[in-house]
C-alpha positions as CSV (number, residue, x, y, z in Angstrom):
1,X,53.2,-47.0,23.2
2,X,50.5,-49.2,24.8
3,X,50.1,-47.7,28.4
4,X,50.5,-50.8,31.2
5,X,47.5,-51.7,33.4
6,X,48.5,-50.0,36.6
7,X,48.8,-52.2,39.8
8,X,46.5,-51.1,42.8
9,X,46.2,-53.8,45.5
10,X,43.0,-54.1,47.2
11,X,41.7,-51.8,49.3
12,X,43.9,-49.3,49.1
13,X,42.8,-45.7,49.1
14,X,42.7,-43.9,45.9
15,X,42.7,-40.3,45.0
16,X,39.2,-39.3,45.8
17,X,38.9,-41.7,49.1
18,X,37.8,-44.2,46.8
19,X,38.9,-47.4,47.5
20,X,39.1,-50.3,45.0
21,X,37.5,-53.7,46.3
22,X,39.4,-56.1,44.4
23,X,37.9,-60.1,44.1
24,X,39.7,-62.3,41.8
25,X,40.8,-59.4,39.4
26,X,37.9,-57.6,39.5
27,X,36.9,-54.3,40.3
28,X,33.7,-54.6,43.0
29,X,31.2,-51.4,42.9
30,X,28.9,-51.5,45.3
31,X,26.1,-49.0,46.4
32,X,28.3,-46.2,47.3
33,X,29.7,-46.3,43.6
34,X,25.4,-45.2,43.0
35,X,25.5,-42.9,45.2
36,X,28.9,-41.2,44.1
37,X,30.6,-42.9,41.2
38,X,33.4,-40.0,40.4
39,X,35.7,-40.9,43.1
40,X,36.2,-44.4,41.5
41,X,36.1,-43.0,38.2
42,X,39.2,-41.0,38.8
43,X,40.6,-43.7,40.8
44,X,40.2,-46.3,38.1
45,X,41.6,-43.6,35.3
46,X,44.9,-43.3,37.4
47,X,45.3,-46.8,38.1
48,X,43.0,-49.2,36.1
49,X,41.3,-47.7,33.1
50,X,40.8,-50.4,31.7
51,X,39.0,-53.1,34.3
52,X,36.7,-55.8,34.7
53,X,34.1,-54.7,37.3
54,X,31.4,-56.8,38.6
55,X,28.1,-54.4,40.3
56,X,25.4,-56.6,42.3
57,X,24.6,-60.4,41.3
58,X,25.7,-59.6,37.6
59,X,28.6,-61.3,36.0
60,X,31.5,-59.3,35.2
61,X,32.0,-56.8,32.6
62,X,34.9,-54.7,30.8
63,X,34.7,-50.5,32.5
64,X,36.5,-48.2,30.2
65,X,37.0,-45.0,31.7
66,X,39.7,-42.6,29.8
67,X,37.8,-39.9,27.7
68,X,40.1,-40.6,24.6
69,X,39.5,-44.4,24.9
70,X,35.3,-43.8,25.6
71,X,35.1,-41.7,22.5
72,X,37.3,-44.0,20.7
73,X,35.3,-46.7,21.9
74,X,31.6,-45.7,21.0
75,X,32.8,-45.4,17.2
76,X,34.7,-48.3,17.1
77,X,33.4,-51.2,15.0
78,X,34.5,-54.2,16.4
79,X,32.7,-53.1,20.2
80,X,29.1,-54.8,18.7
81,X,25.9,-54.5,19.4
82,X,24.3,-56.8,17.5
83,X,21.5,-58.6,19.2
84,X,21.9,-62.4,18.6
85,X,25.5,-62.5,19.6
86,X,24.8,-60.6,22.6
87,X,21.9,-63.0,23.4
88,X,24.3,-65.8,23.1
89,X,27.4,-64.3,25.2
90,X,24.6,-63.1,27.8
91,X,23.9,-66.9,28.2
92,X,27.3,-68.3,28.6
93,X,27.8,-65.4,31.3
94,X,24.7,-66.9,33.2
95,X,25.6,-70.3,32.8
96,X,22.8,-70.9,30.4
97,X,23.6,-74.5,28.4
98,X,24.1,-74.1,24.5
99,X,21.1,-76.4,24.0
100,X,19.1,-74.8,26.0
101,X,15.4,-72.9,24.0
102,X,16.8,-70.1,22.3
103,X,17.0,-66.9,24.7
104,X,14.8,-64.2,23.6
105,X,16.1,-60.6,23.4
106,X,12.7,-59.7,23.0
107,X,12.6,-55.9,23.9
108,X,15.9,-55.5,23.6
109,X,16.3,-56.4,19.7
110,X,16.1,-52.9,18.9
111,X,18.7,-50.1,16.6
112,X,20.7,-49.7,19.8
113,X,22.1,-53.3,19.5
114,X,22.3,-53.5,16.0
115,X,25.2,-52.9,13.7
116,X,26.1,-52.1,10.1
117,X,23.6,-52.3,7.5
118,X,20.6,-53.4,9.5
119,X,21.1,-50.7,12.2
120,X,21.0,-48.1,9.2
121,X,18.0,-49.6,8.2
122,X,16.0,-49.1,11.8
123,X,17.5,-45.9,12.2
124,X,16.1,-44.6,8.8
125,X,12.7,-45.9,9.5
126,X,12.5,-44.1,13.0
127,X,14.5,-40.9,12.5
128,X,12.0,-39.5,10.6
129,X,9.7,-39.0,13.1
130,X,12.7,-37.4,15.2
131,X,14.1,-34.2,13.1
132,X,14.9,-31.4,14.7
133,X,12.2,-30.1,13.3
134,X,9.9,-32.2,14.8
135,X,11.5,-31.8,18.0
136,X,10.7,-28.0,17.5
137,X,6.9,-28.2,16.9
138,X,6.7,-29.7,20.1
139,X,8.2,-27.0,21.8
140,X,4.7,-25.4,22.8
141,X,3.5,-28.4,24.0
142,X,6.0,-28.8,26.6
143,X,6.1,-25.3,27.8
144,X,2.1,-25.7,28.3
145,X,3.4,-29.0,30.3
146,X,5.9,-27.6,32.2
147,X,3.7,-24.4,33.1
148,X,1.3,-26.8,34.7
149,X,3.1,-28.9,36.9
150,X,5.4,-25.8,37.7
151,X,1.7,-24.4,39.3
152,X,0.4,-27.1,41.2
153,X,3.9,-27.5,42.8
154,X,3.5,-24.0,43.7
155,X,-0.2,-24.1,44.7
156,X,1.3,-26.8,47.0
157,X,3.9,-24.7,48.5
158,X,1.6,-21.5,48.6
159,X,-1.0,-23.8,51.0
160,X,1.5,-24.4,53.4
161,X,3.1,-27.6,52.2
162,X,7.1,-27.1,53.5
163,X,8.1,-29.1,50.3
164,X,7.8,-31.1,46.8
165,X,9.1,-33.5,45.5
166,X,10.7,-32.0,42.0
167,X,11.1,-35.7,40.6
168,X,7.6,-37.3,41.1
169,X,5.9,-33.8,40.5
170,X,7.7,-32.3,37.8
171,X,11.1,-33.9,36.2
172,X,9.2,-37.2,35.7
173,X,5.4,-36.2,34.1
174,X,7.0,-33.8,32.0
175,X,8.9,-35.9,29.8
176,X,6.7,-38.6,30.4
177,X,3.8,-37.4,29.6
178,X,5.7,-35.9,26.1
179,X,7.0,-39.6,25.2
180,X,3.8,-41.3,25.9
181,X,1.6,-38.6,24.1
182,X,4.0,-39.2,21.3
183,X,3.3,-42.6,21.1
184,X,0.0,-42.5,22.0
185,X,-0.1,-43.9,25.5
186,X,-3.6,-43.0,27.2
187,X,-3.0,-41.2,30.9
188,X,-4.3,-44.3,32.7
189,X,-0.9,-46.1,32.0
190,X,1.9,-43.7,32.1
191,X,2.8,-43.8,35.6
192,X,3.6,-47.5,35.2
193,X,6.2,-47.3,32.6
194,X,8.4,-45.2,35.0
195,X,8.4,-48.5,37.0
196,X,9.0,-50.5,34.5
197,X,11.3,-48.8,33.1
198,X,13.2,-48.2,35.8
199,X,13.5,-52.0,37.0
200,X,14.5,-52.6,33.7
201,X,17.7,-50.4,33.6
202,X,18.7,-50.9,36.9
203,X,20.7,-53.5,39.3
204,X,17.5,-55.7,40.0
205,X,17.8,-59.1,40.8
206,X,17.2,-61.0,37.6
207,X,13.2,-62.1,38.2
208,X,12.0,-58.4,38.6
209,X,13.7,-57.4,35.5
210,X,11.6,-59.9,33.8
211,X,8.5,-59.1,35.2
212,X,8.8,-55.4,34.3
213,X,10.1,-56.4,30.7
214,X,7.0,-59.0,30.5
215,X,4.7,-56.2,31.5
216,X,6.5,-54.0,29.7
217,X,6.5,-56.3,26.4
218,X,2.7,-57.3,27.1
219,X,1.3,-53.5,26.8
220,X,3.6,-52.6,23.9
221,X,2.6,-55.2,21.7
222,X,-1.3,-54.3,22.6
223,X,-0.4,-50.9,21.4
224,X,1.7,-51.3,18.2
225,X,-1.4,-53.8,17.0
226,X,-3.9,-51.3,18.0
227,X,-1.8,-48.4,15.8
228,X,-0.7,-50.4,12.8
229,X,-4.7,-51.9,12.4
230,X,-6.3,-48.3,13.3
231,X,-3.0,-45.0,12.5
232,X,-3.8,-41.9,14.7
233,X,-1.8,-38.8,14.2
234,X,0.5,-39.6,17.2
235,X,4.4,-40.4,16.0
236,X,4.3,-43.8,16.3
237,X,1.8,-44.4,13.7
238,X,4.0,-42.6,11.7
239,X,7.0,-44.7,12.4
240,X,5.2,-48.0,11.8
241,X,3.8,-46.6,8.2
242,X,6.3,-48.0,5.3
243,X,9.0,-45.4,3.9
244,X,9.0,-44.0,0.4
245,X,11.2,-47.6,-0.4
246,X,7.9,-49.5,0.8
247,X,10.3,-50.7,3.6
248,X,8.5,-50.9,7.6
249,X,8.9,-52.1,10.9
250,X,7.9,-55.8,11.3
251,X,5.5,-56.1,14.5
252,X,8.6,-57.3,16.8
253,X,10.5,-54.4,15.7
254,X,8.0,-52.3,15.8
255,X,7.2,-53.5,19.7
256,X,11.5,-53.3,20.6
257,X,11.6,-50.1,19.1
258,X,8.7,-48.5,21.4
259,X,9.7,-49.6,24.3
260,X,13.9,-48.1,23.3
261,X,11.9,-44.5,22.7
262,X,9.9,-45.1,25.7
263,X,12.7,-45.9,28.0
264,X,15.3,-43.6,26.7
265,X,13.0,-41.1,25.9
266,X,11.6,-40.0,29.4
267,X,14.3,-41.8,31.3
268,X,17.1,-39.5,30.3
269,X,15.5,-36.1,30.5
270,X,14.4,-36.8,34.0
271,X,17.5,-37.2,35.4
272,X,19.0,-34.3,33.3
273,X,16.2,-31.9,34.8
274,X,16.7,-33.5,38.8
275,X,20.6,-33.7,38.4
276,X,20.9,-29.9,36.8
277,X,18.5,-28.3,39.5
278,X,20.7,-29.8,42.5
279,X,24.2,-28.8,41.0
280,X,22.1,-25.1,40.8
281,X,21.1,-25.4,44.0
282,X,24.6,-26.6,45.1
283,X,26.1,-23.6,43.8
284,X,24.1,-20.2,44.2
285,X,26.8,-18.2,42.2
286,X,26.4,-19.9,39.2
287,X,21.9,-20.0,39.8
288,X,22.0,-16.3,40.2
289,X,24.1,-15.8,37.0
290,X,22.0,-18.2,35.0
291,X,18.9,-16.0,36.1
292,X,20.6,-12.8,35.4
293,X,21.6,-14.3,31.8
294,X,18.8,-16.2,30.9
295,X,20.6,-16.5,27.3
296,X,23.1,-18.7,28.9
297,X,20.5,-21.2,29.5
298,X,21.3,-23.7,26.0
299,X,24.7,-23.8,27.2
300,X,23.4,-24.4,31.1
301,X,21.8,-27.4,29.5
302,X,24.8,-28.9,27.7
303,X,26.9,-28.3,30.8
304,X,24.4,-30.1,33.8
305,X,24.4,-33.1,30.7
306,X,28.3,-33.1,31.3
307,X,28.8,-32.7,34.9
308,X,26.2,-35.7,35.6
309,X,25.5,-37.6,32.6
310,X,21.8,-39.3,32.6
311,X,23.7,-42.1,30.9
312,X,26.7,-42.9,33.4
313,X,27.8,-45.8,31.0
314,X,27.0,-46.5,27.3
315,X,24.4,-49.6,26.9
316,X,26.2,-53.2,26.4
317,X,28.6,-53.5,23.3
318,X,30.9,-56.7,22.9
319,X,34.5,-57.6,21.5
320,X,33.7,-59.1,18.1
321,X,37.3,-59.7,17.9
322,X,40.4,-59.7,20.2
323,X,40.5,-55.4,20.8
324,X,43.5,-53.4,22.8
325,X,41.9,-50.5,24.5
326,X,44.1,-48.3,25.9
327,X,47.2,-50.8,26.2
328,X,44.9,-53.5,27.6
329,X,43.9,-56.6,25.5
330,X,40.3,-57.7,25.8
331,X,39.5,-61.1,24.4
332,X,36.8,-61.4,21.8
333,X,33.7,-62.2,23.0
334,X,33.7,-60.0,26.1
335,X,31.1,-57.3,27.0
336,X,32.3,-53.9,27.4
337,X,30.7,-51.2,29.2
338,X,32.4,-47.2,27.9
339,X,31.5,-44.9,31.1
340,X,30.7,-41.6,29.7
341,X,30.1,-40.1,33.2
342,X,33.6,-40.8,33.5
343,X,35.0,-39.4,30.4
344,X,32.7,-36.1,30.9
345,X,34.9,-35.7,34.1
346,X,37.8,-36.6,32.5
347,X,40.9,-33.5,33.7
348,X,42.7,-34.1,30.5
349,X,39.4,-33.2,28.6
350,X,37.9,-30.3,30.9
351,X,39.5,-28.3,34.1
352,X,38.0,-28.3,36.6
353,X,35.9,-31.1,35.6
354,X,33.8,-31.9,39.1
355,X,32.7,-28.0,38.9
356,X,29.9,-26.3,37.4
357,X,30.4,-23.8,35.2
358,X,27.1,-23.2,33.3
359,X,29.5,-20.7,30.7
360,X,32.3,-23.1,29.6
361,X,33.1,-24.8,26.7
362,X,31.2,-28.9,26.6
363,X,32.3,-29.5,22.8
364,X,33.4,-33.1,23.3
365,X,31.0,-33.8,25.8
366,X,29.6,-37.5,25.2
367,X,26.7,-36.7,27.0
368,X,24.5,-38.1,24.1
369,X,26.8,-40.3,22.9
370,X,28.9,-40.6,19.5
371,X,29.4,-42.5,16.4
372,X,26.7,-43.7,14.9
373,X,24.4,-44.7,17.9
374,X,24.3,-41.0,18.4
375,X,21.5,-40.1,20.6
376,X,18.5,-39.9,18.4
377,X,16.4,-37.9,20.7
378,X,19.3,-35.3,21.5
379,X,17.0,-32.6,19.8
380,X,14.3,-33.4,21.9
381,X,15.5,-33.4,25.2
382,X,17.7,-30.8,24.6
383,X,14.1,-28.7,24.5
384,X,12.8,-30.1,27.1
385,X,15.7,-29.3,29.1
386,X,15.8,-25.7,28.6
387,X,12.0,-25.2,28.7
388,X,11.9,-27.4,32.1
389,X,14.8,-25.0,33.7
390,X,13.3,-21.9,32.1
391,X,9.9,-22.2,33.9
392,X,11.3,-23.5,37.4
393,X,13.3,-20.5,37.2
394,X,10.6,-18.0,36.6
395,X,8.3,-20.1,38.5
396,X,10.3,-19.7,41.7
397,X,12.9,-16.9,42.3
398,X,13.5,-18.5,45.3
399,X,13.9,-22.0,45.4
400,X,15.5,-23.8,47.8
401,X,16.5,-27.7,48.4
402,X,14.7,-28.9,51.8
403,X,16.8,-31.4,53.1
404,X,20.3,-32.1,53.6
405,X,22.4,-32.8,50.4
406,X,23.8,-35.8,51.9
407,X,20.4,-37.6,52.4
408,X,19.8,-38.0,48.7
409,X,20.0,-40.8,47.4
410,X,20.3,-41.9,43.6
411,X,19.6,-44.7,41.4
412,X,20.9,-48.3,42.1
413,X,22.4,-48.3,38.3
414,X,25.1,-48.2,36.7
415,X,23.9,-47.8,33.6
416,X,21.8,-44.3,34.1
417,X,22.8,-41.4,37.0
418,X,19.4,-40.4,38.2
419,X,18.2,-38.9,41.7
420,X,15.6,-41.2,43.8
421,X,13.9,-37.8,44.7
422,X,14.9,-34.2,45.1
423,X,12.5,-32.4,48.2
424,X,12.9,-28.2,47.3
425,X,11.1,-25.3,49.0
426,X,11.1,-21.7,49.0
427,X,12.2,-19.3,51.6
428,X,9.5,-16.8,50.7
């Protein structure tokens, strides 16, 4: 039986102290929703699952937030990705005339808004630089990585320094460093991709998104030239050389696709490693059992990537037809956003869901998605994950955050569930 969308007047208090800002209909998040989403999350699973939200100067968009209707969701054909007809439903959102020069997805024409045969077709070019196989020869790598910045923030501390900051010194170069040596990135440039990056995926106002994604696009297009005229032995090279079909990446594909494994690739891990060390630090039981059970650690990994997803809400995907989701009737050509952060928190999927327990059972977890846009990098950051956590552990037996939990402060997104910064210490 098709569940009713509850009532819930605005501004009245929810479960969590949450309180839903109604405007025409739609759901408003504003910063606090950043800073803490999960009180709206079970707010809007008790009374509006399925809702239209609206976050900063962007138009509205469809938040689905029941773990059955998420997973449901991320499989579900007729939620699109594909790249023109987002373009074009983009525009109308905007208020962008139908005759007006034909919007560029640029970066953004790329596997992850792709669907059916074409999407097969990128995926089959890239994944074979991406095994778990190959994700396991770079294993050494990263602990060499890791091992290094895990010393100079201790060479810091040692000097006297009361603090670091375990985003900009450690969570961010390590998987940064790892993506752009895989693509072949010299040092000189990496720290500007974070920026990038980071403008790109977040609640900007519209003009410094596209100066990031210019800059962004500018560099990337350098580099794909410079690898498909001259192939090195980094893993790009090796995506843009033609499969045994003779099949390869055109130059614009080639370009989207860097800039998806260059986002995603450092983006995620980073706020895996800053998220999972404050929910540690947050509960001492639980850091002193992971260091007295150092086998635990895999499963650690899997459970900091459901308590705070990196990706908060799957990427844009659109009704290519008139869809019900969960007894509410979205109209065809409607984005949709499927909020895995809430659907990892979902009580119906996991008790106790807003605790940590680094020794339960995540099977379900959507952390790296499902169906076939399936996290392609899963193997990969799941290894850099457990090295990064392995090493700050041995590193420092006695780590400790250095300011109150209450002044941190995360990423204006709603797309990703990263922290700004995250100061830690020791206490001897």
């Amino acid at each position: 039986m098709a569940r009713p969308t509850p009532s819930c007047p605005a501004g009245k208090p929810g479960p969590a102290g949450a309180v839903l800002d109604i405007a025409d209909g739609v759901v408003v998040l504003d910063e606090s929703f950043t800073d803490n989403p999960y009180p709206m999350y079970e707010l809007l699973r008790a009374r509006r699952p399925v809702t239209k939200v609206r976050m900063g100067m962007n138009p509205p968009v469809w938040l689905v937030t029941e773990y059955d209707d998420v997973r449901a969701g991320l499989a579900d054909p007729r939620l699109a990705k594909d790249a023109t007809k987002l373009a074009r439903i983009l525009r109308r959102a905007a208020g962008i005339p139908e005759d007006a020069d034909a919007f560029d997805m640029g970066l953004h024409d790329h596997m992850l808004h792709s669907d059916g045969p074409e999407h097969t077709r990128l995926r089959k070019l890239v994944s074979k630089a991406f095994t778990g196989r190959a994700a396991a020869l770079l294993r050494p790598r990263i602990e060499a990585l890791a091992a290094e910045l895990a010393d100079a923030m201790a060479a810091r501390l040692a000097a006297g320094e009361p603090s670091v900051d375990l985003i900009e010194d450690y969570a961010f170069p390590l998987p940064t460093t790892v993506i752009c040596e895989i693509l072949g990135v010299p040092d000189d440039r990496r720290a500007e991709f974070g920026g990038w990056s980071r403008t790109m995926l977040s609640t900007a106002q519209p003009y410094e998104k596209l100066v990031a994604t210019e800059a962004l696009e500018e560099y990337l297009d350098k580099l794909v030239a410079g690898k498909a005229a001259d192939p090195g032995t980094d893993i790009l090279s090796e995506i843009l050389a033609p499969d045994e079909d003779a099949d390869r990446l055109t130059h614009a594909e080639a370009t989207a696709m860097a800039s998806l494994l260059l986002v995603a690739g450092h983006e995620t891990t980073v706020n895996l490693i800053g998220s999972g060390t404050l929910a540690l630090l947050r509960n001492p039981e639980q850091l002193t059992r992971l260091r007295e059970n150092p086998e635990l650690l895999p499963g650690a990994v899997e459970e900091f990537l459901r308590l705070e997803s990196p990706v908060t809400t799957s990427t844009m995907r659109f009704t290519d037809e008139e869809v019900t989701i969960g007894g509410t009737t979205i109209p065809a050509g409607e984005i949709v956003l499927l909020a895995i952060g809430s659907a990892n928190r979902d009580p119906g999927r996991f008790e106790r869901p807003d605790e940590l327990d680094i020794e339960r059972s995540t099977r379900g977890s959507m952390a790296f998605g499902h169906g076939v846009h399936y996290c392609l990098g899963a193997a990969l950051g799941r290894i850099e994950g457990e090295v990064a956590f392995r090493v700050l552990l041995d590193r420092f037996p006695r780590l400790t955050l250095a300011v109150d939990p209450g002044e941190l402060r995360w990423h204006n997104s709603i797309l990703l569930r990263g922290l700004v910064a995250l100061p830690v210490g020791t206490d001897g």
